[in-house]
C-alpha positions in Angstrom: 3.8 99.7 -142.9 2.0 100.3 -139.3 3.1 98.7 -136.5 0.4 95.8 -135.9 -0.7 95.6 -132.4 -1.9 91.7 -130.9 -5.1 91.9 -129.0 -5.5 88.4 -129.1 -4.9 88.8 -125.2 -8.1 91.2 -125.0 -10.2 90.2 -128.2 -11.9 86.7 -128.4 -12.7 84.9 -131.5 -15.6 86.4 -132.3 -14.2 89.7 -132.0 -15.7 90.4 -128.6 -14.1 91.4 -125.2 -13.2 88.6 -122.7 -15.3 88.9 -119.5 -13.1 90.3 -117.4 -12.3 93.3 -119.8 -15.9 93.5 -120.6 -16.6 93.9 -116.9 -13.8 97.1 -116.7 -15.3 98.1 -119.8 -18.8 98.5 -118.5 -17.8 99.6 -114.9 -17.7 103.1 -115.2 -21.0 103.1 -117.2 -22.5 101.3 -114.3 -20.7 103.6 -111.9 -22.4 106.5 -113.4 -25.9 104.9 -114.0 -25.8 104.2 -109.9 -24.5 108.0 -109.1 -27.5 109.1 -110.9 -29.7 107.1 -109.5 -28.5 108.4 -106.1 -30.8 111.7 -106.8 -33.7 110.2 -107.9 -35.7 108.6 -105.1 -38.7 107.8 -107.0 -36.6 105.3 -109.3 -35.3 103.7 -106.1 -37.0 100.4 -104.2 -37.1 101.0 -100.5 -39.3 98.9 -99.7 -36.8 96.2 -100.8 -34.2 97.9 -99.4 -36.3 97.7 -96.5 -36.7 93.6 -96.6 -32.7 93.2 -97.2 -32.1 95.6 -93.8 -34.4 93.3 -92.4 -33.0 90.2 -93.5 -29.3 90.6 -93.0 -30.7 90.2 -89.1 -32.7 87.1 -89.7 -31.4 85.3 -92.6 -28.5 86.8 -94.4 -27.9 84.1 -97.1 -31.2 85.5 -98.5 -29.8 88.9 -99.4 -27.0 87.0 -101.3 -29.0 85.1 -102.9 -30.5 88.2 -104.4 -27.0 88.6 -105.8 -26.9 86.0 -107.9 -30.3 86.7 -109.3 -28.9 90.0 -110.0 -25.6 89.0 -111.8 -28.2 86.3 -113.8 -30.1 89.2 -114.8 -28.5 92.0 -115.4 -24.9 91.1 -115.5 -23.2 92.6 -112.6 -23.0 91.5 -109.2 -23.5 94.8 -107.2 -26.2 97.0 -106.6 -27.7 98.9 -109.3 -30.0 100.2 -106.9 -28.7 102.7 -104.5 -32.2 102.3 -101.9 -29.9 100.5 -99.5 -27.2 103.1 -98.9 -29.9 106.2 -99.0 -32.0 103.8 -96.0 -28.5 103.3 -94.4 -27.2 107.0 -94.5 -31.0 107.5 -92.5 -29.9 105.1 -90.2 -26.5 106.6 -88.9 -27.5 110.3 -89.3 -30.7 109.0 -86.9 -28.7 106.9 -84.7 -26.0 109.4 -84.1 -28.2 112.2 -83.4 -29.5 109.6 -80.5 -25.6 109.1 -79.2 -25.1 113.2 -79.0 -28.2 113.4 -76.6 -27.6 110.3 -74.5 -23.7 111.9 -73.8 -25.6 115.2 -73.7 -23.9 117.1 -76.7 -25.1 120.5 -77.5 -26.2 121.1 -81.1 -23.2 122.2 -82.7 -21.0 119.4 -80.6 -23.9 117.1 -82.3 -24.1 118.1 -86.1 -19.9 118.0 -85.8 -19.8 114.5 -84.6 -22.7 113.4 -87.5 -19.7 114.7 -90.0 -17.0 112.8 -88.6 -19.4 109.6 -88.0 -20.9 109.6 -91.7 -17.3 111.0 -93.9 -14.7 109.1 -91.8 -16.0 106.2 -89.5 -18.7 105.3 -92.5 -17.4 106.4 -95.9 -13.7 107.0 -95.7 -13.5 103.8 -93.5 -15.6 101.7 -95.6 -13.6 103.1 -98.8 -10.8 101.9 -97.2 -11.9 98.5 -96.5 -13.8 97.7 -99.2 -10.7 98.7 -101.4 -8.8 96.3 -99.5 -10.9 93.1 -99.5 -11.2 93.9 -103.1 -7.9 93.7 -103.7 -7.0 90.8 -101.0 -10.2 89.1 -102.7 -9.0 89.5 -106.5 -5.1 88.9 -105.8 -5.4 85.7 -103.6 -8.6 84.1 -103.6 -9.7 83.8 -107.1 -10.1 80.4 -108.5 -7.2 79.2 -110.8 -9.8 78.2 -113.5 -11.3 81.4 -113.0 -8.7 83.8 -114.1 -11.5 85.8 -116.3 -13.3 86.2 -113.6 -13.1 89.2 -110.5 -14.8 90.5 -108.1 -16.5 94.1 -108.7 -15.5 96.9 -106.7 -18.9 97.4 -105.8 -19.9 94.4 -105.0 -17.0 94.4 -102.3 -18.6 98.1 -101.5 -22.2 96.2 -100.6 -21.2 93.4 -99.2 -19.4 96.1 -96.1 -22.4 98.1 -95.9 -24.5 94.8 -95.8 -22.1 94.1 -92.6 -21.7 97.5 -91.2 -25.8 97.9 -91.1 -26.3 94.9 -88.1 -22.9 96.6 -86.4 -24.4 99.7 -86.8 -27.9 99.1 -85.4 -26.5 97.0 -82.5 -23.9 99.8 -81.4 -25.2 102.9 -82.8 -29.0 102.0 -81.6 -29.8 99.5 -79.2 -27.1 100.2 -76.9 -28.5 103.7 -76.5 -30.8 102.5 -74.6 -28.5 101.1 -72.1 -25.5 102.9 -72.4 -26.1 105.7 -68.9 -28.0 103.5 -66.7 -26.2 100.0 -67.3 -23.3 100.1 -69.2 -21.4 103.2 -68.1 -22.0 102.0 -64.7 -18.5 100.9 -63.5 -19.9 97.6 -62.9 -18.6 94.0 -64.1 -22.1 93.6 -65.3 -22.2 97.1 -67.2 -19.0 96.2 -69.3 -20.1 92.4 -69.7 -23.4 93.7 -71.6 -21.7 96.3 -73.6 -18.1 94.5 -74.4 -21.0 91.5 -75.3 -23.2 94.1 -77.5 -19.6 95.0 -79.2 -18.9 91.1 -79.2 -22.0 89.9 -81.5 -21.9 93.4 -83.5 -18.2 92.9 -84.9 -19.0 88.7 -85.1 -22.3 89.7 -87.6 -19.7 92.0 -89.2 -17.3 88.8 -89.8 -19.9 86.8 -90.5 -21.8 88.5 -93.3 -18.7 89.3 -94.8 -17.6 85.5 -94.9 -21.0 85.3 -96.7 -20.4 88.1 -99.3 -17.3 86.5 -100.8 -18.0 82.6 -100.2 -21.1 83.2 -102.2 -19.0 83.8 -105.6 -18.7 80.5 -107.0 -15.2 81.2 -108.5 -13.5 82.5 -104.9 -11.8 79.9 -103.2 -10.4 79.6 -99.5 -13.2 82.3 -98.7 -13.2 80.5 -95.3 -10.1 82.5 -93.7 -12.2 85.0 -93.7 -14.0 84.0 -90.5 -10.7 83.4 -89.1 -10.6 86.9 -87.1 -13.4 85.1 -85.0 -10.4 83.8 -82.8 -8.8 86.8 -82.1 -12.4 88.8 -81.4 -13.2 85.9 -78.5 -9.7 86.5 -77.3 -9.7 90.0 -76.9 -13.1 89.9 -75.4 -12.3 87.7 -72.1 -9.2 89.9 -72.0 -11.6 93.1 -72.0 -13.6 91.5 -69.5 -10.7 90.3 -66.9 -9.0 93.4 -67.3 -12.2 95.3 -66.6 -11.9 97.4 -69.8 -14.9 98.7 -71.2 -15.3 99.1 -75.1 -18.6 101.6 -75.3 -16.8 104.0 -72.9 -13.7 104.2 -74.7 -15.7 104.7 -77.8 -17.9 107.7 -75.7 -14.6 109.4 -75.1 -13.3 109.0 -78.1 -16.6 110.8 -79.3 -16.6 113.5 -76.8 -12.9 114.2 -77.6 -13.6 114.5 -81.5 -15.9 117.1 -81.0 -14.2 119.7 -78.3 
């Protein structure tokens, strides 16, 4: 006689995977239905894309909203869509190109620091991150009563790119246009702008993060979340008693990856 093996853990009444192991099930299906996507821009909705990069500035409750339409209609709570990422990429390979000629990089000084911006500060960072508010998110803030619920790697994935794109077009854009002339100055006011332009970027990244995770109705305590509000304000009067300028550490740190 064969050994019997109980799935009643996995398998529900009517045969059928609960939802959380339908979601695992399904992931890697999804996963490689978005890759694909990836190389084919005429399937993909920029002009959406376009609207949510526009929104996360004006009213970022709206792009989460479009997350739940999503999960109502086609069962997952991340992108299907890659548009967004493709639009974002644009962005930093743009807005980089911009920070080699306002520190006056040469061309191969230029194309080196686009590599270590887009595989380490933007992938392998936001990897990183996403991997860990996915597993902060699933181990500690999921609802008792929602135990067959968790959120989706990739929804933790979009929710930091929806937060790194206001960082990135605060720090990586308009602050170009002030960084040689006002805020590498040496002046109180030329670190008060930039530490203030590094002040609201990092508090939109908080913030639209808070938003990501509060708006999954079986998260609980998603409030903590703004809690590194506090020690952002801190360190930002510190930076600005102790004279210490933020952009021009970051320009240094840039000219020093790509000697």
């Amino acid at each position: 006689m064969l050994p019997s093996i109980s799935v009643n853990s996995r398998v529900q009444g009517n045969g059928a995977l609960n939802s959380r192991d339908a979601a695992r099930h399904t992931a890697g299906a999804k996963r490689y239905k978005y890759l694909r996507r990836l190389f084919r821009f005429r399937q993909m909705d920029f002009e959406f894309a376009g609207w949510q990069m526009l929104y996360l500035f004006t009213s970022p409750q709206r792009v989460y909203r479009n997350f739940h339409y999503r999960k109502q209609t086609k069962d997952q709570w991340a992108r299907d869509d890659p548009a967004f990422l493709v639009l974002l990429s644009i962005w930093l390979c743009v807005s980089t190109i911009g920070f080699g000629f306002v520190l006056d990089m040469g061309f191969f000084e230029t194309i080196k620091l686009l590599l270590w911006v887009v595989f380490i500060d933007c992938v392998g960072v936001g990897l990183l991150i996403s991997t860990l508010m996915w597993f902060i998110s699933n181990k500690y803030l999921v609802k008792r009563q929602s135990r067959d619920s968790d959120v989706e790697w990739g929804y933790a994935f979009d929710v930091h790119l929806n937060a790194f794109y206001p960082l990135l077009v605060i720090l990586h854009f308009i602050q170009l246009f002030f960084i040689n002339h006002v805020i590498l100055t040496d002046t109180f006011i030329g670190y008060c702008i930039g530490n203030t332009l590094w002040l609201i970027a990092v508090g939109y990244y908080i913030y639209v993060t808070f938003l990501g995770y509060s708006a999954l109705p079986f998260l609980k305590n998603t409030v903590i979340l703004l809690y590194p509000f506090a020690p952002l304000i801190l360190l930002y009067g510190l930076s600005l008693a102790l004279g210490w300028n933020f952009t021009h550490t970051l320009c240094s740190f840039y000219k020093y990856r790509v000697k």
